[in-house]
Biopython code that builds the backbone (N, CA, C, O; Angstrom):
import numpy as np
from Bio.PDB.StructureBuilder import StructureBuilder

atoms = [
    (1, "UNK", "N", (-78.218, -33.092, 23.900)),
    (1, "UNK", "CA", (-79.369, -32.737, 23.098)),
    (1, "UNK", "C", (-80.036, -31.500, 23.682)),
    (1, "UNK", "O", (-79.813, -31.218, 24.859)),
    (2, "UNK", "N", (-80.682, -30.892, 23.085)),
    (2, "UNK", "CA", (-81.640, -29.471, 23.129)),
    (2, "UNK", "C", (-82.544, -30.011, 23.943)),
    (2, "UNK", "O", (-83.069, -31.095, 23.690)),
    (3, "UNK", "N", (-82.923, -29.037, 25.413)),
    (3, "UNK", "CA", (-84.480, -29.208, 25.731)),
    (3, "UNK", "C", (-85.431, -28.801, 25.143)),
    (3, "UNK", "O", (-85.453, -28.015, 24.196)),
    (4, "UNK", "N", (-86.493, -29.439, 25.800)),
    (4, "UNK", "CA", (-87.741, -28.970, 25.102)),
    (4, "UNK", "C", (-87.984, -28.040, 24.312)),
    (4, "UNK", "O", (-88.212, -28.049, 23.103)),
    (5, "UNK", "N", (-87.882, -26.646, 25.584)),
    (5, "UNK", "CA", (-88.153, -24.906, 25.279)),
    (5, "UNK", "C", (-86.848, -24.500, 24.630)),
    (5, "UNK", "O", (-86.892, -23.283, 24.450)),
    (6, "UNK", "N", (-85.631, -25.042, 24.176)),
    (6, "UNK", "CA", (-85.045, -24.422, 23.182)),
    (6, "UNK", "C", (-85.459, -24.039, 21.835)),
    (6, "UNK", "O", (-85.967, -24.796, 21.009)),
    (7, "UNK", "N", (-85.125, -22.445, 21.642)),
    (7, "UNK", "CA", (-85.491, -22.440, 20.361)),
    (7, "UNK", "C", (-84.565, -22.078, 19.248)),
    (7, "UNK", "O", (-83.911, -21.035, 19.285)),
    (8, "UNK", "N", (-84.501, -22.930, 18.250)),
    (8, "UNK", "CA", (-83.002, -23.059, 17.388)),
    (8, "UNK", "C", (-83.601, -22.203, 15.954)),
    (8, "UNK", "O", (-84.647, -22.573, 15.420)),
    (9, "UNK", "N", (-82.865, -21.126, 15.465)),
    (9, "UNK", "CA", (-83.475, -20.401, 14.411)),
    (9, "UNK", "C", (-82.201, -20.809, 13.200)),
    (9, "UNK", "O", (-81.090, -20.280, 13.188)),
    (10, "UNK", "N", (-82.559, -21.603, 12.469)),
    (10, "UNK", "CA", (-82.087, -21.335, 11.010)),
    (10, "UNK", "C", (-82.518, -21.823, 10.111)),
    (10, "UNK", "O", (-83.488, -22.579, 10.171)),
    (11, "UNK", "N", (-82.012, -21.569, 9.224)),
    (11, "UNK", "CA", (-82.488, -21.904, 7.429)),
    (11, "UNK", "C", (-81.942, -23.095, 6.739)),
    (11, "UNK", "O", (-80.863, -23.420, 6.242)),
    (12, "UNK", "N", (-82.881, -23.514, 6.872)),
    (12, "UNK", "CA", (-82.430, -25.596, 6.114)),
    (12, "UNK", "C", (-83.183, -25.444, 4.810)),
    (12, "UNK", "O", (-84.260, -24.848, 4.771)),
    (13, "UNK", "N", (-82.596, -26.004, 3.700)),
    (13, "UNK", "CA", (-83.530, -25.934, 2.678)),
    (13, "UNK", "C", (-84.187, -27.776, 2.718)),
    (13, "UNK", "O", (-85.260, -28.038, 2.174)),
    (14, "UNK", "N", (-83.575, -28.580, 3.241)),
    (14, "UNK", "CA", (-83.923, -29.863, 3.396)),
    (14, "UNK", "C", (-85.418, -29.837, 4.389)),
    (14, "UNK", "O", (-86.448, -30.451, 4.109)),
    (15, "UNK", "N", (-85.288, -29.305, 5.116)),
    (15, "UNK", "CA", (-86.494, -29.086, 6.465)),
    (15, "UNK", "C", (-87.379, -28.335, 6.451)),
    (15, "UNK", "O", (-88.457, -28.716, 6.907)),
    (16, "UNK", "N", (-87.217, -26.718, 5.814)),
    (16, "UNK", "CA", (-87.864, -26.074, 5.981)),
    (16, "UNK", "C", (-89.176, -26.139, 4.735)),
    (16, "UNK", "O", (-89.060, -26.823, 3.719)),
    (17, "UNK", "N", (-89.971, -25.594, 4.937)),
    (17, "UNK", "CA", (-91.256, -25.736, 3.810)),
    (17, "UNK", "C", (-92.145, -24.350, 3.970)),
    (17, "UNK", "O", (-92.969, -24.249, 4.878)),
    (18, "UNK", "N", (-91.962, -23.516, 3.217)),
    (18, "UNK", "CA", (-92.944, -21.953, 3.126)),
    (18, "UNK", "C", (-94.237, -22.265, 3.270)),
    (18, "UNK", "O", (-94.806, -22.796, 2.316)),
    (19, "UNK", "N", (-94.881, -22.027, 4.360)),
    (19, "UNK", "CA", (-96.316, -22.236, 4.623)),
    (19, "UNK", "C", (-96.986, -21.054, 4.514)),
    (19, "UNK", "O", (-96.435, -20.113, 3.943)),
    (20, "UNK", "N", (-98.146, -20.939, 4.992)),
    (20, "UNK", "CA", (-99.281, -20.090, 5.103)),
    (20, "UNK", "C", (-99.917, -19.583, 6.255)),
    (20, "UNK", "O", (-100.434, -20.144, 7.220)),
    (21, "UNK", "N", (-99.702, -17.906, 5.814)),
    (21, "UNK", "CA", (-100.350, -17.535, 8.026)),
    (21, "UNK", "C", (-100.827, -17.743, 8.887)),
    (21, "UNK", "O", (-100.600, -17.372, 10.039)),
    (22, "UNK", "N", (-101.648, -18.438, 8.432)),
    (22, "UNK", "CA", (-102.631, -19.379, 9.822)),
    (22, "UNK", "C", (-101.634, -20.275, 10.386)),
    (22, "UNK", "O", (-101.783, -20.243, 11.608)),
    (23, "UNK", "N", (-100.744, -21.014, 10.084)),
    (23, "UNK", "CA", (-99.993, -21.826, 10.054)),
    (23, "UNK", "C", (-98.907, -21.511, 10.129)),
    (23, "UNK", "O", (-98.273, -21.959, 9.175)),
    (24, "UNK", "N", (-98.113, -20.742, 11.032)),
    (24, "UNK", "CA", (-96.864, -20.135, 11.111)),
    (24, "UNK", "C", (-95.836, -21.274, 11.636)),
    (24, "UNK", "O", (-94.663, -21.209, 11.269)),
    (25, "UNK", "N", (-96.331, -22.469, 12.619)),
    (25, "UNK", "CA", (-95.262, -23.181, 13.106)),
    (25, "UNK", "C", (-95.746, -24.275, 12.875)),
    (25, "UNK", "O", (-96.919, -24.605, 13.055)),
    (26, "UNK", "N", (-94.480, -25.213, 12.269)),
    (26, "UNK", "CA", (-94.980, -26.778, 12.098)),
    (26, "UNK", "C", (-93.419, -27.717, 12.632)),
    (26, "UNK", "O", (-92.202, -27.529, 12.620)),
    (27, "UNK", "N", (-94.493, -28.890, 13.112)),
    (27, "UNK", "CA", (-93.340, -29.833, 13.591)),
    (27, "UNK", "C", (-92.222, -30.314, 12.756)),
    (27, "UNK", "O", (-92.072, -29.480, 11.863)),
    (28, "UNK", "N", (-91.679, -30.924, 12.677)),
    (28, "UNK", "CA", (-90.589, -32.437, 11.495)),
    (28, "UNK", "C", (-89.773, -32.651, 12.064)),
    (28, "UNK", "O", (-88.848, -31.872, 12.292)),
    (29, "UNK", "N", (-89.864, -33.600, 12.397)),
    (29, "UNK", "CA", (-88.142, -34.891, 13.145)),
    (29, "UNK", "C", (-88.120, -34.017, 14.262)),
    (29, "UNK", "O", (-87.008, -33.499, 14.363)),
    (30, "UNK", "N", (-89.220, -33.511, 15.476)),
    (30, "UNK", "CA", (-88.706, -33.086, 16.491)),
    (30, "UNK", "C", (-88.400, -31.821, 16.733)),
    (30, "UNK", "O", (-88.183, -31.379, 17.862)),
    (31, "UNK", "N", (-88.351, -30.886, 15.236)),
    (31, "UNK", "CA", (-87.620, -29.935, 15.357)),
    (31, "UNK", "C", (-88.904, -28.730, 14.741)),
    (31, "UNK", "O", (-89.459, -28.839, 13.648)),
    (32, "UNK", "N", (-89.189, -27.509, 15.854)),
    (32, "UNK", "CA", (-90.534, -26.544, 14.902)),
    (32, "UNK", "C", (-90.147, -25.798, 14.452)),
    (32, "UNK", "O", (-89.435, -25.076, 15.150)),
    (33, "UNK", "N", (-90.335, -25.404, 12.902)),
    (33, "UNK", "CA", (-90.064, -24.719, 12.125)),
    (33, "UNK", "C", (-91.468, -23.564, 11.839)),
    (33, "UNK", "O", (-92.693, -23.611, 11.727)),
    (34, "UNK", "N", (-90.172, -22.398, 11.810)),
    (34, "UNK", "CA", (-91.493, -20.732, 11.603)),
    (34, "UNK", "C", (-91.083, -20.838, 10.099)),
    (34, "UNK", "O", (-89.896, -20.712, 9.798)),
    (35, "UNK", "N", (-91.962, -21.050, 9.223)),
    (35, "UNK", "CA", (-90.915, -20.897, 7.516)),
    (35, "UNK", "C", (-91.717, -19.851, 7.211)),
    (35, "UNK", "O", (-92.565, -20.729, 7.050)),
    (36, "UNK", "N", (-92.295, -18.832, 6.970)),
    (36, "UNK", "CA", (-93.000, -17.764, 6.088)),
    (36, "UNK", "C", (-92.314, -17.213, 4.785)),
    (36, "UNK", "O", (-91.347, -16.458, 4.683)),
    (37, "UNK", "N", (-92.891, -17.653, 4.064)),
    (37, "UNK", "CA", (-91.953, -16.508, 2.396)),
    (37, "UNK", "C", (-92.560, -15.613, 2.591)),
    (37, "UNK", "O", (-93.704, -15.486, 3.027)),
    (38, "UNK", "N", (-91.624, -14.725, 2.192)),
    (38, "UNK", "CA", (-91.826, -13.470, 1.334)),
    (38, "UNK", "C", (-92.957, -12.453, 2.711)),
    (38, "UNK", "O", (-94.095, -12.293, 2.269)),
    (39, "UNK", "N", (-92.827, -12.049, 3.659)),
    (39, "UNK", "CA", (-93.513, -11.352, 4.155)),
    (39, "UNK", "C", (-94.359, -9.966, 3.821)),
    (39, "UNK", "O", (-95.533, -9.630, 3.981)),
    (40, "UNK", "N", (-93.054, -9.265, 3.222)),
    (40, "UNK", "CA", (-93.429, -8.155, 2.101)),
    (40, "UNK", "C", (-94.623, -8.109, 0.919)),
    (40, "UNK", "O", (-95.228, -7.238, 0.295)),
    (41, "UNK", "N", (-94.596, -9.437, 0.985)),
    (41, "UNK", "CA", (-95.570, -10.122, -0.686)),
    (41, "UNK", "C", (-96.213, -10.215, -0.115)),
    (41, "UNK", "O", (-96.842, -10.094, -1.166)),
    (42, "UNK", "N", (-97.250, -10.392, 1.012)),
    (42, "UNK", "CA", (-98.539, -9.986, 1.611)),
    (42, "UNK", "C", (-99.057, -9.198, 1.273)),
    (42, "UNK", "O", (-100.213, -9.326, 0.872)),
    (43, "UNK", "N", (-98.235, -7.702, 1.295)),
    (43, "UNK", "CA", (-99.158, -6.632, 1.675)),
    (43, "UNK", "C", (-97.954, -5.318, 0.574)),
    (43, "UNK", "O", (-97.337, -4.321, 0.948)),
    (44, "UNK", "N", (-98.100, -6.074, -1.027)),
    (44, "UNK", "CA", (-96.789, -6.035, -1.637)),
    (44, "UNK", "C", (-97.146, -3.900, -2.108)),
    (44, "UNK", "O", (-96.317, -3.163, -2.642)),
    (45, "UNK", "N", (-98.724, -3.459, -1.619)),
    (45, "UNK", "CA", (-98.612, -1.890, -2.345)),
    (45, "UNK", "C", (-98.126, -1.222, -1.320)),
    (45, "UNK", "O", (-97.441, -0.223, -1.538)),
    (46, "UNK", "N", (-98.404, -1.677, 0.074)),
    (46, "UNK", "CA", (-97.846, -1.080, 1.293)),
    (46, "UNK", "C", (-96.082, -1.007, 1.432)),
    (46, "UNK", "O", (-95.432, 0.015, 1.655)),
    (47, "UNK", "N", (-95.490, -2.531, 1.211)),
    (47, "UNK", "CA", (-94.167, -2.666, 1.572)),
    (47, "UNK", "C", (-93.634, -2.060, 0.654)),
    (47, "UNK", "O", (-92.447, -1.855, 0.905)),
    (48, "UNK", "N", (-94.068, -1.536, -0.636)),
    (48, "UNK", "CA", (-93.489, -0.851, -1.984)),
    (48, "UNK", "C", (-93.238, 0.692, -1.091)),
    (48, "UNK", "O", (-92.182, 0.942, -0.510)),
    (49, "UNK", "N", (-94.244, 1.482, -1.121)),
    (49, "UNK", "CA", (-94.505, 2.568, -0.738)),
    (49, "UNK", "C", (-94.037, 2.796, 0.479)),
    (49, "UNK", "O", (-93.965, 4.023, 0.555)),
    (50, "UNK", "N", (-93.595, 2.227, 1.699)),
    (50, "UNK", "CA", (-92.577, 1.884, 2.893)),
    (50, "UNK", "C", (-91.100, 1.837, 2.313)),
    (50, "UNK", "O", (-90.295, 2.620, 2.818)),
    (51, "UNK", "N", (-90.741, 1.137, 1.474)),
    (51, "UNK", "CA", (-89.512, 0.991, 1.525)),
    (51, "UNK", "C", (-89.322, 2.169, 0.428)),
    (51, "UNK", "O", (-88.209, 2.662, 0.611)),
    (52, "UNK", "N", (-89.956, 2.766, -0.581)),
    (52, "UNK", "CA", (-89.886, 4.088, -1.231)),
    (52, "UNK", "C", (-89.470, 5.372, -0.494)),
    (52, "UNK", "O", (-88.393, 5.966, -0.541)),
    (53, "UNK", "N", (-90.621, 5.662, 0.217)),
    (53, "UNK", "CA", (-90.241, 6.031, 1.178)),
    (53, "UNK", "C", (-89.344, 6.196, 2.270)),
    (53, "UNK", "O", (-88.909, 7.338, 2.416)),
    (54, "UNK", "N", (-88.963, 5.315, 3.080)),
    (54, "UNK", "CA", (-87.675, 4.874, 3.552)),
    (54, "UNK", "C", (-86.252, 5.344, 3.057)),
    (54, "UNK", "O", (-85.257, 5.789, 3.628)),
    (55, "UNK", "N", (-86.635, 5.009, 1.549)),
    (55, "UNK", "CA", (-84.965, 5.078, 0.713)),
    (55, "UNK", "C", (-85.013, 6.871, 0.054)),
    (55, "UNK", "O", (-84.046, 7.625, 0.162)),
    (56, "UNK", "N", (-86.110, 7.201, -0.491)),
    (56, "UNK", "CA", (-86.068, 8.278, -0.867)),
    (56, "UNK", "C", (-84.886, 9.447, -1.182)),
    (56, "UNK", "O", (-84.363, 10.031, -2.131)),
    (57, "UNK", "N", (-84.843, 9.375, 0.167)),
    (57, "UNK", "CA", (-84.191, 10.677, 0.738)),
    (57, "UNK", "C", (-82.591, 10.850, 0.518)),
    (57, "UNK", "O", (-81.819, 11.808, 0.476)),
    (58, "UNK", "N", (-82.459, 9.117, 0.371)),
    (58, "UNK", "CA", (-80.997, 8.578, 0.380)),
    (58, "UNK", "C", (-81.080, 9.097, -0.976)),
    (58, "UNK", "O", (-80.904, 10.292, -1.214)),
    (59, "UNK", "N", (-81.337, 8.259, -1.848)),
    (59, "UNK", "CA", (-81.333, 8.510, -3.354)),
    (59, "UNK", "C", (-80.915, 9.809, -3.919)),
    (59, "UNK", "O", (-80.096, 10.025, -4.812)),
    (60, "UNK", "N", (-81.969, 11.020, -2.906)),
    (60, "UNK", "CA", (-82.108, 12.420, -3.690)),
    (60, "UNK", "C", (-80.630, 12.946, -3.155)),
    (60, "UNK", "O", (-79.845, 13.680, -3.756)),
    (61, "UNK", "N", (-80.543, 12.586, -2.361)),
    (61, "UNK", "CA", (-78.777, 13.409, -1.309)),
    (61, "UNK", "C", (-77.554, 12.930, -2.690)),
    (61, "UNK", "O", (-76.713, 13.566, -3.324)),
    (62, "UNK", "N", (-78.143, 11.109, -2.693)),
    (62, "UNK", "CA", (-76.644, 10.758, -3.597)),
    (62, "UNK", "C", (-77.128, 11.393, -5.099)),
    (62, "UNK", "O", (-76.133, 11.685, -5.762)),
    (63, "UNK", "N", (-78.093, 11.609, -5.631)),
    (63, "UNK", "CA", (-78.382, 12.250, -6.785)),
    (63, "UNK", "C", (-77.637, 13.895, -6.995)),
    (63, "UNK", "O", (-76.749, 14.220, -7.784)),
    (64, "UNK", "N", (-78.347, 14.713, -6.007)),
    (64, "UNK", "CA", (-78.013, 15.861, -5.596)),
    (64, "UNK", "C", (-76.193, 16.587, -5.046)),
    (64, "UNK", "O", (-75.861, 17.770, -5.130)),
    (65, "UNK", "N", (-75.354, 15.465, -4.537)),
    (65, "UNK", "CA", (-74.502, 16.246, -3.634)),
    (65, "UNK", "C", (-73.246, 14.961, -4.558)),
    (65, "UNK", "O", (-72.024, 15.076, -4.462)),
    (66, "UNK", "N", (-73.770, 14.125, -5.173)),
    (66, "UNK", "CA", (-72.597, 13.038, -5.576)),
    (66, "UNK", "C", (-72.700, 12.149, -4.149)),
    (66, "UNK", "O", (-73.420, 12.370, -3.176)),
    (67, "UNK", "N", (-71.587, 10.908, -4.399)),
    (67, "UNK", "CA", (-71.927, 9.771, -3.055)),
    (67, "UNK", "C", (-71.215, 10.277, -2.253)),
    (67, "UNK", "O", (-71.546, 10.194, -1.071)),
    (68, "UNK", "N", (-69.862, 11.048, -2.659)),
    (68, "UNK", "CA", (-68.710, 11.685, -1.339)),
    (68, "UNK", "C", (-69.775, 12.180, -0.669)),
    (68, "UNK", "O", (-70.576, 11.509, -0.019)),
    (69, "UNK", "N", (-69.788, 13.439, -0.835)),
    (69, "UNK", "CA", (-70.687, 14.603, -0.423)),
    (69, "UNK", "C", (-72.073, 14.031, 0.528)),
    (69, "UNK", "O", (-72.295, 14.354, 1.695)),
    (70, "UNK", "N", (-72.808, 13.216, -0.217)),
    (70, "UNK", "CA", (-73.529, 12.029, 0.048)),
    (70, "UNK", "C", (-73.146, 11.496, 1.995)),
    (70, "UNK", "O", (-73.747, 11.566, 3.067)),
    (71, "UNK", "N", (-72.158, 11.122, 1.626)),
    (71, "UNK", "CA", (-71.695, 10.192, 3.134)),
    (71, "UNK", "C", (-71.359, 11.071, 3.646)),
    (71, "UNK", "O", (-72.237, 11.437, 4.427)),
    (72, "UNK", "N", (-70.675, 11.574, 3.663)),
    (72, "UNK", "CA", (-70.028, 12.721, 4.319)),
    (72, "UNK", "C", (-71.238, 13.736, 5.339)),
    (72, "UNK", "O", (-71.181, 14.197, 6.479)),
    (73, "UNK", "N", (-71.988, 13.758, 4.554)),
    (73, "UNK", "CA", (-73.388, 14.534, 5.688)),
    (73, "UNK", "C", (-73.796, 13.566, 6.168)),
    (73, "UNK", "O", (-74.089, 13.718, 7.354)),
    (74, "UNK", "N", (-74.053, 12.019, 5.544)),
    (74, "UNK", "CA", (-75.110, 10.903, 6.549)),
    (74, "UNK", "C", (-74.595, 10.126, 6.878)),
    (74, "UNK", "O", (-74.279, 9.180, 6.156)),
    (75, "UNK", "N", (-74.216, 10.265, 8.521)),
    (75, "UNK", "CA", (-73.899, 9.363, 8.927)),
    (75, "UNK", "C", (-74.505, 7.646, 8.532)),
    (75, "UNK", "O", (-73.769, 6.660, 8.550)),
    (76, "UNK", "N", (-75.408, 7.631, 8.327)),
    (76, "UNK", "CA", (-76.352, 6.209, 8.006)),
    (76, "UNK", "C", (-75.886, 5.842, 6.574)),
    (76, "UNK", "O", (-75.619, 4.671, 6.303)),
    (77, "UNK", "N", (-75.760, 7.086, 5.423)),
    (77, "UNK", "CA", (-75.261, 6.478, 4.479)),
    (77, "UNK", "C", (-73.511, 6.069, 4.381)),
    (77, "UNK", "O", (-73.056, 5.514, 3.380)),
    (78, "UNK", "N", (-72.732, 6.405, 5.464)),
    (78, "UNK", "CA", (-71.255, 6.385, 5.665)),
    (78, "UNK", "C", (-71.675, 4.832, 6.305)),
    (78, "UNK", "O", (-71.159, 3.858, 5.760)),
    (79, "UNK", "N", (-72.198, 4.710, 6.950)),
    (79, "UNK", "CA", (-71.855, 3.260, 7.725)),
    (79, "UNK", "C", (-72.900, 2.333, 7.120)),
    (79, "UNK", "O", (-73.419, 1.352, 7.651)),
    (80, "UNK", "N", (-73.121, 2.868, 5.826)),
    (80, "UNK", "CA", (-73.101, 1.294, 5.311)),
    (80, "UNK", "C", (-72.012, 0.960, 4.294)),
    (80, "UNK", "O", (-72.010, -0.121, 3.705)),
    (81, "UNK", "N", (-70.823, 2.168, 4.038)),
    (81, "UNK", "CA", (-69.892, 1.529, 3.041)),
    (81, "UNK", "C", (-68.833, 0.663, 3.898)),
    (81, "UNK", "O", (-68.342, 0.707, 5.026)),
    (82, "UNK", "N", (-68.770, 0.072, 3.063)),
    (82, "UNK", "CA", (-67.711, -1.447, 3.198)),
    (82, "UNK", "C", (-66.150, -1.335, 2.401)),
    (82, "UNK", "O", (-65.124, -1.960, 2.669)),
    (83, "UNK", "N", (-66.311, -0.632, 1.676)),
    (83, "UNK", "CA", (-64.887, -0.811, 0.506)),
    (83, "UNK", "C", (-64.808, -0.059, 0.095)),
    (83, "UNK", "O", (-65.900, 0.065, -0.459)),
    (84, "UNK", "N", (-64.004, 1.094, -0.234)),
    (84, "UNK", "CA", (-63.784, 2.370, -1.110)),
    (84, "UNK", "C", (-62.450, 2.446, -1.824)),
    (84, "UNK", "O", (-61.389, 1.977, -1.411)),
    (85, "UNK", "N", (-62.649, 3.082, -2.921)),
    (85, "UNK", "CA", (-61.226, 2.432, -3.775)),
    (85, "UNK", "C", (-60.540, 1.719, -3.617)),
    (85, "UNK", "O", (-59.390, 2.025, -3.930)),
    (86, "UNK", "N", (-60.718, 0.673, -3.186)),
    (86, "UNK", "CA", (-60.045, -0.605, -2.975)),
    (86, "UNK", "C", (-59.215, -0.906, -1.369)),
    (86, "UNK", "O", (-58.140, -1.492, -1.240)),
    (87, "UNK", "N", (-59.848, -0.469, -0.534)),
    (87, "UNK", "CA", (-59.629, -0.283, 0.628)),
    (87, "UNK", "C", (-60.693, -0.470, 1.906)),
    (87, "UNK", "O", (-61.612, 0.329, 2.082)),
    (88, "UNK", "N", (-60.518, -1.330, 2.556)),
    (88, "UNK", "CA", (-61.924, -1.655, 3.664)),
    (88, "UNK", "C", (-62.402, -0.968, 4.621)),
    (88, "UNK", "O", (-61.722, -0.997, 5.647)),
    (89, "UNK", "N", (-63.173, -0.465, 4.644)),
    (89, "UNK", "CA", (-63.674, 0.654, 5.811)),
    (89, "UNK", "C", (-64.696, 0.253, 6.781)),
    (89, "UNK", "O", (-65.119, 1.041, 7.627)),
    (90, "UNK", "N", (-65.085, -0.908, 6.680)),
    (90, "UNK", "CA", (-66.089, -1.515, 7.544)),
    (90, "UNK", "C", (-64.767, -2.389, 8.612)),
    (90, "UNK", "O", (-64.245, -3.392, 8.124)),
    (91, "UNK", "N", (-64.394, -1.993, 9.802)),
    (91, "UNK", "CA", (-63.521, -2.512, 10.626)),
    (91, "UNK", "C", (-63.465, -4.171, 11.039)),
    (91, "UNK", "O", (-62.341, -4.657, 11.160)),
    (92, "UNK", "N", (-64.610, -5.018, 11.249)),
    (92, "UNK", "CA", (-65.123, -6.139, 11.357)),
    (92, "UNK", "C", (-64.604, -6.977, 10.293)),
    (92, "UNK", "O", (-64.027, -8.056, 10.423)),
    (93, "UNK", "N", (-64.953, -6.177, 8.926)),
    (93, "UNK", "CA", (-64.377, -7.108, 7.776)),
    (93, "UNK", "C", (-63.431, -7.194, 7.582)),
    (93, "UNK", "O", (-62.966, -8.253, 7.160)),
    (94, "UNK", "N", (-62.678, -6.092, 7.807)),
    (94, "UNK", "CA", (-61.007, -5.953, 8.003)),
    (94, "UNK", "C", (-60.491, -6.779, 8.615)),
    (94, "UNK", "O", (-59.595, -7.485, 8.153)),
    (95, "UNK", "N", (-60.988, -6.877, 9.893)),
    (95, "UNK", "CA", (-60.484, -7.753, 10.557)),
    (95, "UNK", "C", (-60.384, -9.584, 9.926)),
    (95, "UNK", "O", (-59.494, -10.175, 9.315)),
    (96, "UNK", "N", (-62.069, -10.130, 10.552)),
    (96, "UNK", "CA", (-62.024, -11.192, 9.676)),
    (96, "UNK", "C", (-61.091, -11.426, 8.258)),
    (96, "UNK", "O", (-60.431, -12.355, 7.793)),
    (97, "UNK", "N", (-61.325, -10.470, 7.978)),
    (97, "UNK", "CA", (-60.833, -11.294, 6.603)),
    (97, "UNK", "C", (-58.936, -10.669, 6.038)),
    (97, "UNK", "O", (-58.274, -10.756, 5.004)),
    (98, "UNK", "N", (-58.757, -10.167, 7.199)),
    (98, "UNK", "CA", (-56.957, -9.908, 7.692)),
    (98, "UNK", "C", (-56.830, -9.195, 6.664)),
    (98, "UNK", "O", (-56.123, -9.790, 5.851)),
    (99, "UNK", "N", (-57.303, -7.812, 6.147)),
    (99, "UNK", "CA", (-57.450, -6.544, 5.414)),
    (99, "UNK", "C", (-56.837, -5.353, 6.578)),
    (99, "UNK", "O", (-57.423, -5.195, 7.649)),
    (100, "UNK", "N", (-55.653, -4.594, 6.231)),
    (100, "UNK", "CA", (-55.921, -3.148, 6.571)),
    (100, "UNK", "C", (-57.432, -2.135, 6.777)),
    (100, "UNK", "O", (-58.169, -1.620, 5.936)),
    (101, "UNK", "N", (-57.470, -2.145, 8.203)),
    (101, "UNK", "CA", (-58.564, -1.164, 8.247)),
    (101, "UNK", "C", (-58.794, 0.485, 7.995)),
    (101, "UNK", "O", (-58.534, 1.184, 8.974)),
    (102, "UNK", "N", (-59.016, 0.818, 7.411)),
    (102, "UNK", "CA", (-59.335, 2.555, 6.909)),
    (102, "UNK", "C", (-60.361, 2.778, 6.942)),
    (102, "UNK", "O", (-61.308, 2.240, 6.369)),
    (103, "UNK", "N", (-60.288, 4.048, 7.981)),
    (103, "UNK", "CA", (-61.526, 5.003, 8.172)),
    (103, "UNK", "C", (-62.425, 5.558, 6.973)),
    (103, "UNK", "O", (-61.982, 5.799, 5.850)),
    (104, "UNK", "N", (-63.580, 5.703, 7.322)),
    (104, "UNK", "CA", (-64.153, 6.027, 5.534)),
    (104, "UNK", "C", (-64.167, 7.529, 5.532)),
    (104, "UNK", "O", (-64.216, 8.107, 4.446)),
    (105, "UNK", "N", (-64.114, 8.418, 6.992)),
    (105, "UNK", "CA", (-63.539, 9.776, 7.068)),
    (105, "UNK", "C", (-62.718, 9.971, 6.607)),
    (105, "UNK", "O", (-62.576, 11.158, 6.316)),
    (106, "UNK", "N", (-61.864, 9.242, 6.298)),
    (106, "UNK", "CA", (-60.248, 9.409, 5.495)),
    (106, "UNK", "C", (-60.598, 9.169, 4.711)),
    (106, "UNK", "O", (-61.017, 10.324, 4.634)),
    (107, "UNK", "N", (-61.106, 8.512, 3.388)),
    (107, "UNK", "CA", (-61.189, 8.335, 2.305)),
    (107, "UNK", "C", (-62.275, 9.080, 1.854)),
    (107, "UNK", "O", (-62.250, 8.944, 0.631)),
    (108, "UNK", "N", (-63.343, 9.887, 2.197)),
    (108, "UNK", "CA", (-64.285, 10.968, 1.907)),
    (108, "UNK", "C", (-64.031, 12.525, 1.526)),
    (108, "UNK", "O", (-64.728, 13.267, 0.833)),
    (109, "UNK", "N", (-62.462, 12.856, 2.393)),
    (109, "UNK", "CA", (-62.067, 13.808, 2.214)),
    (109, "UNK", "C", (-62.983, 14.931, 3.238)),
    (109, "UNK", "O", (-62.721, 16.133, 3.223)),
]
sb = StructureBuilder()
sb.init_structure("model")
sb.init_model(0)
sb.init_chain("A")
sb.init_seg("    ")
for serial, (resi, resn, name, xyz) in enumerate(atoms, 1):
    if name == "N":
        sb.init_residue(resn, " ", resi, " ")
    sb.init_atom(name, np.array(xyz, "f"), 0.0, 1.0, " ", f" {name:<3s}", serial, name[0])
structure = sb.get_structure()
């Protein structure tokens, strides 16, 4: 069994219950649960205008240059593709899931 000061993080839909900020941690069967919904939905004109912001820039590059062209200058937007014409470029998934791995430099041109 778990001591005391272990702290076990996951998502039960049986256990867990979305509470309210004052109230961030509650007991059940032994086990304390942090449940908060929706964090964003607090403070929903700020997290709008943050994540607008944030993405912006991405948007105007893939608007402006096409998505090749796009990745090809950002590194950040290259490593989030996963699959390109039918081919896996995220190496991890390749693996797991016993796929040929391909560089997304190779498939960008």
């Amino acid at each position: 069994m778990y001591r005391n000061e272990t702290l076990i993080v996951r998502q039960r839909k049986k256990t867990g219950k979305g509470t309210f900020y004052l109230l961030l941690v509650r007991s059940t069967w032994s086990v304390v649960h942090y449940c908060v919904a929706n964090m964003p939905g607090a403070v929903a004109r700020t997290s709008t205008f943050a994540l607008n912001n944030a993405t912006i820039g991405h948007a105007v590059a893939l608007a402006n240059k096409g998505w090749k062209a796009a990745l090809r200058d950002n590194v950040h937007l290259k490593n989030g593709l996963n699959v390109c014409e039918g081919k896996v470029t995220y190496e991890a998934v390749a693996r797991d899931l016993g796929y040929a791995y391909v560089t997304a430099d190779s498939l960008l041109g």
